[in-house]
N, CA, C and O atoms as a GROMACS GRO file, in nm:
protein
  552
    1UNK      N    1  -0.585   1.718  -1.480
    1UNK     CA    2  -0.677   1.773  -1.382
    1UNK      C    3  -0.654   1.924  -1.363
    1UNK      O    4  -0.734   2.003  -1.312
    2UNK      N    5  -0.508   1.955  -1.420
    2UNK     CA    6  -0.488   2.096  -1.402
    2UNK      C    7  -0.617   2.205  -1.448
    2UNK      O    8  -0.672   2.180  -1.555
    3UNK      N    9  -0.645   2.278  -1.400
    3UNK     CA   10  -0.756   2.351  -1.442
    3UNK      C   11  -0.892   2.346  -1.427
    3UNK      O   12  -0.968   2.434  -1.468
    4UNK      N   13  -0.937   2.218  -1.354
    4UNK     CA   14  -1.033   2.138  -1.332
    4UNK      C   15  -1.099   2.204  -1.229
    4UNK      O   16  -1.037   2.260  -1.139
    5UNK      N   17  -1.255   2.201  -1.237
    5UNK     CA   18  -1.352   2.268  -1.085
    5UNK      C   19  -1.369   2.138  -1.043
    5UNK      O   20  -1.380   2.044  -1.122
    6UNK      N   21  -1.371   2.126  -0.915
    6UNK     CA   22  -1.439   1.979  -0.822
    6UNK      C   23  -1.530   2.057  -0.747
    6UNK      O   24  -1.481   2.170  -0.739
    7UNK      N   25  -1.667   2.050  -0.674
    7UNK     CA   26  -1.738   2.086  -0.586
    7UNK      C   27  -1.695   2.266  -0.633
    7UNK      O   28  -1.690   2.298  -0.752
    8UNK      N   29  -1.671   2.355  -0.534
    8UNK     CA   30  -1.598   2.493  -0.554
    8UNK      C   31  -1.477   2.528  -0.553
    8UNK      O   32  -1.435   2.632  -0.503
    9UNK      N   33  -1.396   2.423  -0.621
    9UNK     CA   34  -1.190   2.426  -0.557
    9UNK      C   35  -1.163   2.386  -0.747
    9UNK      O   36  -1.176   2.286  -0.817
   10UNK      N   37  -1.123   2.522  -0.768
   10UNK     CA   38  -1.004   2.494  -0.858
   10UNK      C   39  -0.890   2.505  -0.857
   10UNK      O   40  -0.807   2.590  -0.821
   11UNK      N   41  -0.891   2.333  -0.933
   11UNK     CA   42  -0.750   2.291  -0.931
   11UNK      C   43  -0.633   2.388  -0.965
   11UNK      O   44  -0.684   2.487  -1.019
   12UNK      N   45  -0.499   2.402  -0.956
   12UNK     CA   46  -0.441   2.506  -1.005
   12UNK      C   47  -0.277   2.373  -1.021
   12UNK      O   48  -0.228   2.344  -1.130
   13UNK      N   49  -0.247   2.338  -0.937
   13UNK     CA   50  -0.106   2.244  -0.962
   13UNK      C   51  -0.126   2.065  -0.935
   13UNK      O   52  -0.230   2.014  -0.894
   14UNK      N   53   0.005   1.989  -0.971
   14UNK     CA   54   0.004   1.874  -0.853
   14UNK      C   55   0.113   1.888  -0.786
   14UNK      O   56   0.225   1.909  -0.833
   15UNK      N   57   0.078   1.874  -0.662
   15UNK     CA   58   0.215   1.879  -0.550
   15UNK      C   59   0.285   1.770  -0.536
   15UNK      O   60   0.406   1.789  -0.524
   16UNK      N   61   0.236   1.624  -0.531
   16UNK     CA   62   0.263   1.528  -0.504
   16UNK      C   63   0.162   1.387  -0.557
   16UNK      O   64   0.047   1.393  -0.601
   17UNK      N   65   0.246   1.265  -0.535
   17UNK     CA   66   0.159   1.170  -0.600
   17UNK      C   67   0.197   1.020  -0.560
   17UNK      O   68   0.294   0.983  -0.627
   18UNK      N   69   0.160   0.942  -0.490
   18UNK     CA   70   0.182   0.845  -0.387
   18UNK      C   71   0.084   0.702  -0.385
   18UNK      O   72  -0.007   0.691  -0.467
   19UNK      N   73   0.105   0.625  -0.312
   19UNK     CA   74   0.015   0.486  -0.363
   19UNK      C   75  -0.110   0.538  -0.267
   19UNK      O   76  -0.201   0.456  -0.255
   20UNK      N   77  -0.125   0.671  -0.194
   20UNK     CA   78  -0.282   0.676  -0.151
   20UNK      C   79  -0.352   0.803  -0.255
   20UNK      O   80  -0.465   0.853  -0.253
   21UNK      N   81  -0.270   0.823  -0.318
   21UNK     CA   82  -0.365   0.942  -0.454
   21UNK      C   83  -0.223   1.032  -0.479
   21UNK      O   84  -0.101   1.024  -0.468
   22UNK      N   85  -0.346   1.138  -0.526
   22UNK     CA   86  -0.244   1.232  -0.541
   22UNK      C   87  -0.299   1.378  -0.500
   22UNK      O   88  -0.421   1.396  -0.509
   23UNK      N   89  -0.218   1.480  -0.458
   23UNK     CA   90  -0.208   1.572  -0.405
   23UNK      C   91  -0.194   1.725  -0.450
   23UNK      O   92  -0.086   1.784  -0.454
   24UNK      N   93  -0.324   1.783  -0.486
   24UNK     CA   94  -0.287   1.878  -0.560
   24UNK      C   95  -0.345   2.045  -0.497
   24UNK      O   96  -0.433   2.065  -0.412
   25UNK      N   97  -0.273   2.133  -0.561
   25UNK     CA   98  -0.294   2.308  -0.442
   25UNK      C   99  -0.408   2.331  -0.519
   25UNK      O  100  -0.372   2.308  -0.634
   26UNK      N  101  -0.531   2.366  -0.518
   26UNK     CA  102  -0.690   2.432  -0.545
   26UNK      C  103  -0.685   2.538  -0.468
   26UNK      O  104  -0.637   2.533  -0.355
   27UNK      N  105  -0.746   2.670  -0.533
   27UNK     CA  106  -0.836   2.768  -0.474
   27UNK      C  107  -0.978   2.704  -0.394
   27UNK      O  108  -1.028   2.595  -0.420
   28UNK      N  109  -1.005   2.759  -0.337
   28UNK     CA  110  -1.097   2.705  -0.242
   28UNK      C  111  -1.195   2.880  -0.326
   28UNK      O  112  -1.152   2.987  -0.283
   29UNK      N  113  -1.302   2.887  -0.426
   29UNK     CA  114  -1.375   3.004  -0.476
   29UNK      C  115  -1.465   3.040  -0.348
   29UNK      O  116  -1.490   3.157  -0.321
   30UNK      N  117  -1.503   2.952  -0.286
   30UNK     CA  118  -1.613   3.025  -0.174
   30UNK      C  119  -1.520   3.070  -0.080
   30UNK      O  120  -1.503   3.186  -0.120
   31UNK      N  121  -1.452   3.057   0.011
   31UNK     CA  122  -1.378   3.102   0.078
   31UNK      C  123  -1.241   3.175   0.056
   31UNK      O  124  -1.180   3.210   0.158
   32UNK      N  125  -1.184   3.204  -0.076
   32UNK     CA  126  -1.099   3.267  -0.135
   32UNK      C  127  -0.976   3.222  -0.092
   32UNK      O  128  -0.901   3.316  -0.070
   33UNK      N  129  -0.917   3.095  -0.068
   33UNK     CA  130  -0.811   3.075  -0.008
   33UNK      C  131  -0.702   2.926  -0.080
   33UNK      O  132  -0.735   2.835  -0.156
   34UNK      N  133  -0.620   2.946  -0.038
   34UNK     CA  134  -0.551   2.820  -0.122
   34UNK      C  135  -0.576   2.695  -0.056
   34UNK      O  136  -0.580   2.714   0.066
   35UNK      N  137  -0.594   2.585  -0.084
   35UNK     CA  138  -0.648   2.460   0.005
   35UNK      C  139  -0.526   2.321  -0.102
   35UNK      O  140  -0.462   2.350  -0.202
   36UNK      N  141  -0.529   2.231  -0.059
   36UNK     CA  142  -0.440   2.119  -0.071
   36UNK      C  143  -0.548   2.021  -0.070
   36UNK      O  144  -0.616   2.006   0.031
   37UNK      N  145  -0.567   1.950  -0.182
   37UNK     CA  146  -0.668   1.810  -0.254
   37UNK      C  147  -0.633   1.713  -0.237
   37UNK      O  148  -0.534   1.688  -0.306
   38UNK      N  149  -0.683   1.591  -0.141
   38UNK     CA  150  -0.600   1.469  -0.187
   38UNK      C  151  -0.701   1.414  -0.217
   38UNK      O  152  -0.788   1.420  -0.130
   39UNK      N  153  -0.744   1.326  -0.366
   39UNK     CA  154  -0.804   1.262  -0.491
   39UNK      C  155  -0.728   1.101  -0.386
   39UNK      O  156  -0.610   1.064  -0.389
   40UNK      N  157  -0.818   1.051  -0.324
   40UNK     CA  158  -0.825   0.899  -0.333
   40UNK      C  159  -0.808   0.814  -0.512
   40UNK      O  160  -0.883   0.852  -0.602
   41UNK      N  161  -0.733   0.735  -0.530
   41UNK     CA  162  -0.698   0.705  -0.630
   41UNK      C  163  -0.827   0.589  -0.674
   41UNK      O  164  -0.864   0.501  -0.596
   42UNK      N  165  -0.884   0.608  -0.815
   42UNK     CA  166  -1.002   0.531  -0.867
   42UNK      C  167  -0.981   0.381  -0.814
   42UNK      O  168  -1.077   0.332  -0.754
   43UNK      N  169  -0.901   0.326  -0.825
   43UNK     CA  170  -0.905   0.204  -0.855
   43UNK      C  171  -0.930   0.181  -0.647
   43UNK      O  172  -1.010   0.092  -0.619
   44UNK      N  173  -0.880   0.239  -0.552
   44UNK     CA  174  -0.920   0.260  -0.426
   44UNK      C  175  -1.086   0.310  -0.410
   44UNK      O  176  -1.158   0.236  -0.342
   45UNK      N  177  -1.115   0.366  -0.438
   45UNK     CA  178  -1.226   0.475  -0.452
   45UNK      C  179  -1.313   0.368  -0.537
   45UNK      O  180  -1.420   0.424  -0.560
   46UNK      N  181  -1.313   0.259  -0.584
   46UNK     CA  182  -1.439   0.215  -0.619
   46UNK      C  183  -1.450   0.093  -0.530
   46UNK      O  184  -1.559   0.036  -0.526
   47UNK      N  185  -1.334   0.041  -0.449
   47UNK     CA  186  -1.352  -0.057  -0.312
   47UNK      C  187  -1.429   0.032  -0.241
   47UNK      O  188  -1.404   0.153  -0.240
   48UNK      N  189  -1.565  -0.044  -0.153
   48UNK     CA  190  -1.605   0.012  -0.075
   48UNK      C  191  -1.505   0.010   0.078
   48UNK      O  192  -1.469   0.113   0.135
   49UNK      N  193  -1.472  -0.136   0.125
   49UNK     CA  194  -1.398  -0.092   0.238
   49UNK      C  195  -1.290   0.000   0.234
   49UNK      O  196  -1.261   0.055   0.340
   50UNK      N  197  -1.216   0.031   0.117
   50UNK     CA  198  -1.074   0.078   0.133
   50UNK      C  199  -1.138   0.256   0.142
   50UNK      O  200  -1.069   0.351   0.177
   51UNK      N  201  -1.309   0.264   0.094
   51UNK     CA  202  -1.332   0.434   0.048
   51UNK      C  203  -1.392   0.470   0.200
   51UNK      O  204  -1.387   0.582   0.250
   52UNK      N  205  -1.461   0.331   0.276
   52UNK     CA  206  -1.504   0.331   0.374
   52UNK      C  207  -1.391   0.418   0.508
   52UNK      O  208  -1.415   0.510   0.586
   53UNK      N  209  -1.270   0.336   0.484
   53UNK     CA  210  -1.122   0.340   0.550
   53UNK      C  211  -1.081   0.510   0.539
   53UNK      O  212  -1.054   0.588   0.631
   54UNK      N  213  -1.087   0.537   0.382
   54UNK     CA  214  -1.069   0.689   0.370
   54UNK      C  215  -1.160   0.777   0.448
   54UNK      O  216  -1.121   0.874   0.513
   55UNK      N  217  -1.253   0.748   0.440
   55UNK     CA  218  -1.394   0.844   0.490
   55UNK      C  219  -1.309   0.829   0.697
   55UNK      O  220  -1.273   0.930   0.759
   56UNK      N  221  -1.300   0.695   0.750
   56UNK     CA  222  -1.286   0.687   0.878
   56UNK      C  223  -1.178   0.788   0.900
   56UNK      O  224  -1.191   0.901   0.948
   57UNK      N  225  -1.084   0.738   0.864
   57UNK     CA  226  -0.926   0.814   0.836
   57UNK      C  227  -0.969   0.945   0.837
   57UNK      O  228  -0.957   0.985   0.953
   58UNK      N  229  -1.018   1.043   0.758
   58UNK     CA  230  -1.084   1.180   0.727
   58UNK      C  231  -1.160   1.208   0.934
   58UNK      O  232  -1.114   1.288   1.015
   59UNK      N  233  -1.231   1.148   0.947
   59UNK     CA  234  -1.319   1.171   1.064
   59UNK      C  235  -1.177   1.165   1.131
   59UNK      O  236  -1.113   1.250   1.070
   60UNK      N  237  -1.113   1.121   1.205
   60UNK     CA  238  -0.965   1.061   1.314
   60UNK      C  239  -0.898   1.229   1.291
   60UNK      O  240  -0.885   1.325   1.368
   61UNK      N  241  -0.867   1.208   1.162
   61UNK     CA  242  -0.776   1.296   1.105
   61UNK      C  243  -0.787   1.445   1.134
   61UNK      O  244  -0.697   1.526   1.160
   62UNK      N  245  -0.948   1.467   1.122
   62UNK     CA  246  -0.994   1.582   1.161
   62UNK      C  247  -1.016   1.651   1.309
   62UNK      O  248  -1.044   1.766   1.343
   63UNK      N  249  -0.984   1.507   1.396
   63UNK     CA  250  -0.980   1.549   1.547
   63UNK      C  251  -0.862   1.604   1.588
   63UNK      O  252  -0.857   1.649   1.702
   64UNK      N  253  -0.755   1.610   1.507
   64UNK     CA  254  -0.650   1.629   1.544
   64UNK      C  255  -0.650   1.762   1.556
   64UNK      O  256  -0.730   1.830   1.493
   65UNK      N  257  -0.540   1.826   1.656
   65UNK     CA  258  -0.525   1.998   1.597
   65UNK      C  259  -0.401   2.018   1.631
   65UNK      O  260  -0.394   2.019   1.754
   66UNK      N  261  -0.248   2.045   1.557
   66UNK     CA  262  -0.130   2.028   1.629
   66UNK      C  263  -0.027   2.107   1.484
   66UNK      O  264  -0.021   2.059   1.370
   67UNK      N  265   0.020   2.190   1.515
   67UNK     CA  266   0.096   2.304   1.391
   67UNK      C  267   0.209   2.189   1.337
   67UNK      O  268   0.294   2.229   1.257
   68UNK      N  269   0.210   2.089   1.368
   68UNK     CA  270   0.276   1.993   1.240
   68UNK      C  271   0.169   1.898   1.181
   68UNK      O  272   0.193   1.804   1.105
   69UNK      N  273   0.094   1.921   1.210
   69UNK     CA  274  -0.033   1.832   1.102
   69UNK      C  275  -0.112   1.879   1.014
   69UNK      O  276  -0.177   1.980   1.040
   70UNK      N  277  -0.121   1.835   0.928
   70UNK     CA  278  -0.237   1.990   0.831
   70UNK      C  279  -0.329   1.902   0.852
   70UNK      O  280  -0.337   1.779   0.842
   71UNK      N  281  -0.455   2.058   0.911
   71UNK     CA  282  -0.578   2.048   0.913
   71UNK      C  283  -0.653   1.981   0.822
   71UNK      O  284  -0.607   1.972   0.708
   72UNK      N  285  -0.738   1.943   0.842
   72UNK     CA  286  -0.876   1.850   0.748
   72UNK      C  287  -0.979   1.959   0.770
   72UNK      O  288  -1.028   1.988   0.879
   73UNK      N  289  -1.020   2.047   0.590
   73UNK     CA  290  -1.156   2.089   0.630
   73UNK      C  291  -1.236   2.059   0.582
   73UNK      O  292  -1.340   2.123   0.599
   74UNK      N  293  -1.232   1.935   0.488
   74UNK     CA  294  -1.326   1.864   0.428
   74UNK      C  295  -1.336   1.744   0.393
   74UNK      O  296  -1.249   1.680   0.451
   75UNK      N  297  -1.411   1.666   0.315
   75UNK     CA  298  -1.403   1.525   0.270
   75UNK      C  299  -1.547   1.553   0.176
   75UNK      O  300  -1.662   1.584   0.208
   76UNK      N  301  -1.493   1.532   0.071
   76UNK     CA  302  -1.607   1.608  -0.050
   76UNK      C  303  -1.592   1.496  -0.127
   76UNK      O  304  -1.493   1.423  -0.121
   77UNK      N  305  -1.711   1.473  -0.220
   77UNK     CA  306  -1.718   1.399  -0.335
   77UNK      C  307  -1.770   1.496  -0.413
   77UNK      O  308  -1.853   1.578  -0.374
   78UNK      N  309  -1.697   1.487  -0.590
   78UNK     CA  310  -1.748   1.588  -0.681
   78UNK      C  311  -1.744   1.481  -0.848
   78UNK      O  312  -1.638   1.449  -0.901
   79UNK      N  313  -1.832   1.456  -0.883
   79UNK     CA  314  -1.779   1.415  -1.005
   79UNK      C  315  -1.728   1.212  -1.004
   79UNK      O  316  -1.662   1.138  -1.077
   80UNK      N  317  -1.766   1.205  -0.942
   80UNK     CA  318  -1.766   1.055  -0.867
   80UNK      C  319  -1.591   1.068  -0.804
   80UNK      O  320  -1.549   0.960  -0.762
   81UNK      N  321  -1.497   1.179  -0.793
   81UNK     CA  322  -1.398   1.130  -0.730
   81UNK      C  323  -1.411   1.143  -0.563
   81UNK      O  324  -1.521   1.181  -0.522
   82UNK      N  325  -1.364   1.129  -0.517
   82UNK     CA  326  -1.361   1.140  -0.350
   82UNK      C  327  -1.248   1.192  -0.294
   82UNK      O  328  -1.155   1.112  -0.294
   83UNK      N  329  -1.218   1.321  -0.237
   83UNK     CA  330  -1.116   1.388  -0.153
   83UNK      C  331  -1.129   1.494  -0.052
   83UNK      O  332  -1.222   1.572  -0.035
   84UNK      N  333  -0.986   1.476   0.030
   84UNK     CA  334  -0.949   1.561   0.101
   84UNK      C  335  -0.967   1.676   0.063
   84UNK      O  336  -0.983   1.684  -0.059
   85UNK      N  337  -0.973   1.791   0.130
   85UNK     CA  338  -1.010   1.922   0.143
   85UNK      C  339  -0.856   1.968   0.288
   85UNK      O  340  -0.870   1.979   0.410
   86UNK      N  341  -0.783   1.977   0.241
   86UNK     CA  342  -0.669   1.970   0.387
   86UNK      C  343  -0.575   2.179   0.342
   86UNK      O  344  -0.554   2.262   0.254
   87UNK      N  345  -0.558   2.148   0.487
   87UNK     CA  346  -0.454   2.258   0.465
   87UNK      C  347  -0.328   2.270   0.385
   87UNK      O  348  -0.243   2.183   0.365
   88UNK      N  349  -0.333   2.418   0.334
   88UNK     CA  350  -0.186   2.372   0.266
   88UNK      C  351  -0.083   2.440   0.325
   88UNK      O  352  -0.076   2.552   0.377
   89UNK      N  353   0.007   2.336   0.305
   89UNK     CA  354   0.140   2.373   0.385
   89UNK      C  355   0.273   2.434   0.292
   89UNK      O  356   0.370   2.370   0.251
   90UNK      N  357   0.250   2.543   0.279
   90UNK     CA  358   0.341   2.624   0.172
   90UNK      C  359   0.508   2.596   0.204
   90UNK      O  360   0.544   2.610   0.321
   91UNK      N  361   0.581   2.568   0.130
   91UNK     CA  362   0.764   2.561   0.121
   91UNK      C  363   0.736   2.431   0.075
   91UNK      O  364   0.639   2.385   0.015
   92UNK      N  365   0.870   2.368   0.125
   92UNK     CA  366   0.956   2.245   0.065
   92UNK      C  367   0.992   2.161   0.096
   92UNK      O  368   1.066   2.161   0.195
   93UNK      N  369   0.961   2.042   0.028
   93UNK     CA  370   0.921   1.902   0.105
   93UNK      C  371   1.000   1.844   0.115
   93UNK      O  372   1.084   1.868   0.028
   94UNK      N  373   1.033   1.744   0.205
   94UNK     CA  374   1.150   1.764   0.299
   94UNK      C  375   1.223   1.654   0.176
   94UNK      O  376   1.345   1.652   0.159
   95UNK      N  377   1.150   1.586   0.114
   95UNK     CA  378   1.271   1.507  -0.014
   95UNK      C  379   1.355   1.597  -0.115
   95UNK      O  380   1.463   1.563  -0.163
   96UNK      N  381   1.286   1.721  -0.141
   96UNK     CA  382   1.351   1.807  -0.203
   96UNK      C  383   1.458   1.918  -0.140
   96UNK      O  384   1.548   1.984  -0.192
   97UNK      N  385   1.417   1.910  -0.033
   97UNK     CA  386   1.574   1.984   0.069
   97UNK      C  387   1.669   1.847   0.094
   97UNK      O  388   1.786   1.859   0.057
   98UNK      N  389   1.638   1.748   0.140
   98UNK     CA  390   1.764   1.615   0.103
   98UNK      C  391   1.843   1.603   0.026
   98UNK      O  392   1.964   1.584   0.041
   99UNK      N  393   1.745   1.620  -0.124
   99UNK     CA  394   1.804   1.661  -0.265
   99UNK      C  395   1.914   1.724  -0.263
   99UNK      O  396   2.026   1.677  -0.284
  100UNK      N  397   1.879   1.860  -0.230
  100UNK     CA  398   2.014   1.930  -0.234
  100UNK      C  399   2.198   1.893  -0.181
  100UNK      O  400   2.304   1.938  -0.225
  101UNK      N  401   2.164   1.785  -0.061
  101UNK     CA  402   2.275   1.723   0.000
  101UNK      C  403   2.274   1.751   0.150
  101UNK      O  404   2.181   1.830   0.171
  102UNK      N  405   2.342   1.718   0.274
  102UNK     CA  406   2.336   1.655   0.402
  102UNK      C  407   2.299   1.788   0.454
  102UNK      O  408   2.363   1.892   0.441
  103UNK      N  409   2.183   1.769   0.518
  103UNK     CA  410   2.176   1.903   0.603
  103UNK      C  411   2.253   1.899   0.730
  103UNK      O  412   2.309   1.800   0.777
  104UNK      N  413   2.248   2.039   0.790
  104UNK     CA  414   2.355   2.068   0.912
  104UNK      C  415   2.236   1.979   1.049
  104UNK      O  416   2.114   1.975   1.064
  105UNK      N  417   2.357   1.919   1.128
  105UNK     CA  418   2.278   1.847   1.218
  105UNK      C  419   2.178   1.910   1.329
  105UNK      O  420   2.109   1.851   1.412
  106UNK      N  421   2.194   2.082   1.299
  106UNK     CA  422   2.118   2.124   1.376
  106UNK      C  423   1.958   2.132   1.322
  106UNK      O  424   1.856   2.135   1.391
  107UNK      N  425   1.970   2.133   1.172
  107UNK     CA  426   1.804   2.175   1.047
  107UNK      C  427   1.802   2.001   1.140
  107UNK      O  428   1.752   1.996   1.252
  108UNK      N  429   1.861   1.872   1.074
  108UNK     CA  430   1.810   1.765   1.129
  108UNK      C  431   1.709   1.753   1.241
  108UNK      O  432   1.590   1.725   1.222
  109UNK      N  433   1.756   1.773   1.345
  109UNK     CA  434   1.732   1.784   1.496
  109UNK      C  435   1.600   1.861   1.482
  109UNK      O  436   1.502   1.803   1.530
  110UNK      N  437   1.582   1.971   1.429
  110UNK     CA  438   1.458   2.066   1.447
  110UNK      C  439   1.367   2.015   1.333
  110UNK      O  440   1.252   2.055   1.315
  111UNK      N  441   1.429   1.924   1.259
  111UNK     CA  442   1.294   1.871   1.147
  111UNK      C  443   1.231   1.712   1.241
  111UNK      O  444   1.113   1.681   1.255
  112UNK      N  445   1.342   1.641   1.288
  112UNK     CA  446   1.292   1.547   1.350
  112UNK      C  447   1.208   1.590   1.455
  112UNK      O  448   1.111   1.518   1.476
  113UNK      N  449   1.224   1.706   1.535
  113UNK     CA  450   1.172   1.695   1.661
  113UNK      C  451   1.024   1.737   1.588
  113UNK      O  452   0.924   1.687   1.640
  114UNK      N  453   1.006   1.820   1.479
  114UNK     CA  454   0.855   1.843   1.453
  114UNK      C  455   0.790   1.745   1.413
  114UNK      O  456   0.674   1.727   1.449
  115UNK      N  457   0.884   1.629   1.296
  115UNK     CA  458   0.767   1.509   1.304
  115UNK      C  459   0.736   1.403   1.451
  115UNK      O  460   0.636   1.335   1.474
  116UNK      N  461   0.840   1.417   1.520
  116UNK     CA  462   0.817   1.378   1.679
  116UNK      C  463   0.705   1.400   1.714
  116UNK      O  464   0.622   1.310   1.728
  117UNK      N  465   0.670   1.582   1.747
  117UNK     CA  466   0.563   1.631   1.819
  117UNK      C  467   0.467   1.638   1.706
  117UNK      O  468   0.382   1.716   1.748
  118UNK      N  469   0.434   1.602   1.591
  118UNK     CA  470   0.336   1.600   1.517
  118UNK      C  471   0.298   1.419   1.557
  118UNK      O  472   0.186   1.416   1.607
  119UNK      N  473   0.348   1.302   1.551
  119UNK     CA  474   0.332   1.201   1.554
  119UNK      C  475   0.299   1.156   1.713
  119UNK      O  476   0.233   1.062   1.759
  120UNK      N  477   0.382   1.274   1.782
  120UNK     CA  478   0.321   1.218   1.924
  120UNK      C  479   0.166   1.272   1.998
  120UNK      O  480   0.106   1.241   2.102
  121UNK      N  481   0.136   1.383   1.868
  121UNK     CA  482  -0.028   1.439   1.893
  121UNK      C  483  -0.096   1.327   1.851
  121UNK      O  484  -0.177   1.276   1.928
  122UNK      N  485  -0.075   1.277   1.737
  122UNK     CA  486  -0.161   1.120   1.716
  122UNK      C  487  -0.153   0.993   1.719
  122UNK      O  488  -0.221   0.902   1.672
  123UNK      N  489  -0.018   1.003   1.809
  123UNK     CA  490  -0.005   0.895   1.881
  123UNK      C  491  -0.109   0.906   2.049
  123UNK      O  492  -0.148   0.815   2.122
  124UNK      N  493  -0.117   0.973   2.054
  124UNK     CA  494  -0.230   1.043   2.174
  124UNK      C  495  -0.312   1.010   2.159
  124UNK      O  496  -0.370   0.955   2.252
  125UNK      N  497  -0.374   1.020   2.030
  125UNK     CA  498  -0.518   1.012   1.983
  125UNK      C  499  -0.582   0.816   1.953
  125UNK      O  500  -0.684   0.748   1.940
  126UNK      N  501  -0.446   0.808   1.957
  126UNK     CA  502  -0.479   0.674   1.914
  126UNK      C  503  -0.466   0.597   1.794
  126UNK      O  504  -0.498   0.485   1.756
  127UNK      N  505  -0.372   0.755   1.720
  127UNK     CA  506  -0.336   0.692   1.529
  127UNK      C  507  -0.232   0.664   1.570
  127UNK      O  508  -0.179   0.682   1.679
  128UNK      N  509  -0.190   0.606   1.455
  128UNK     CA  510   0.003   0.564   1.410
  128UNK      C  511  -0.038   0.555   1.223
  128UNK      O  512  -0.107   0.488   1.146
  129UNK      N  513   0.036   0.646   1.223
  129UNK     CA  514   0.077   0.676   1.039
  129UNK      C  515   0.130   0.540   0.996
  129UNK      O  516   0.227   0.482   1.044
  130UNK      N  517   0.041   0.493   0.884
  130UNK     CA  518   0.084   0.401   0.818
  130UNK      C  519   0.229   0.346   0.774
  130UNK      O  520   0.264   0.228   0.764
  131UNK      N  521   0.292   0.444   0.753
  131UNK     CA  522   0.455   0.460   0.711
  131UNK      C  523   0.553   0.439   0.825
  131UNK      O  524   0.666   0.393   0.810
  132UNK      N  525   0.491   0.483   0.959
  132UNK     CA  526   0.556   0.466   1.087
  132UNK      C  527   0.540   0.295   1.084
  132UNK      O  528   0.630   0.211   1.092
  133UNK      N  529   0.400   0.277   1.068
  133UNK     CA  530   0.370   0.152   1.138
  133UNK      C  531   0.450   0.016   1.046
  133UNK      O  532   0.486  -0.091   1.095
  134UNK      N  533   0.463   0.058   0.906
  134UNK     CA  534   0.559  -0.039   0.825
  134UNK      C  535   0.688  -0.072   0.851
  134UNK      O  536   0.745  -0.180   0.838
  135UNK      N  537   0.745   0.079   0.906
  135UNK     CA  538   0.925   0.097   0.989
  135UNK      C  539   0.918  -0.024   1.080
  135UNK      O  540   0.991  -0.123   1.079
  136UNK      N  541   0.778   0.012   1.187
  136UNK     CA  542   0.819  -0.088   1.295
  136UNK      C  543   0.788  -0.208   1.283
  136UNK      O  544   0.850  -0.292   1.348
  137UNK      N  545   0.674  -0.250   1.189
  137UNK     CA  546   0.677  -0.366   1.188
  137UNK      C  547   0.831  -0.450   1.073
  137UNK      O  548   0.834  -0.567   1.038
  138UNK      N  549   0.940  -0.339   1.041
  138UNK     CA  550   1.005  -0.422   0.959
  138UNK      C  551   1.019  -0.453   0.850
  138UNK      O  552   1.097  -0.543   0.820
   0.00000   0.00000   0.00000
């Protein structure tokens, strides 16, 4: 996909890649700016309820507004795929600072408390992140 136009966003990397798609940094050409793609994965994307679920998810997602959540500025179809249009969140993801070995309990403390206050803006709203909701159910 490297190199690829969708709608006006060329592709340029992949950042990431997960059982809900995968995640890649695009230029955004009309607006000149770097933007973050998430590609609903085909075999999802040709279920209607599960593309239905994405599309809802996208609407929720976009109500949010909170400096640990990246923004939603789109939900585009190009080419029969279907994706996010989201902010990108430039540095290093937090599996690859783990990588390196135990951080000091103070980085801990200030990384937990941001997914805290990021999870407790949509816990407000009325979401719970799928990944939360698997912890608690066990």
């Amino acid at each position: 996909m490297i190199g690829k136009t969708f709608a006006h966003y060329e592709i340029e990397e992949l950042l990431g890649r997960g059982g809900m798609g995968e995640v890649f940094r695009a230029r955004d050409t009309k607006l000149g700016r770097e933007v973050a793609l998430k590609f609903l994965p085909l075999d999802l994307a040709t279920n209607p309820e599960r593309l239905a679920r994405f599309k809802r998810e996208a609407k929720v997602l976009a109500s949010l507004n909170h400096p640990n959540i990246a923004a939603i500025y789109g939900l585009e179809e190009s080419e029969g795929k279907n994706f996010l249009v989201m902010e990108l969140a430039e540095g290093e993801d937090l599996s690859q600072r783990i990588s390196r070995g135990p951080l000091p309990i103070e980085d801990a403390l200030d990384i937990a408390r941001q997914i805290a206050e990021g999870l407790e803006e949509a816990h407000e709203k009325g979401i719970v992140h799928r990944d939360i909701q698997r912890i608690l159910d066990g």
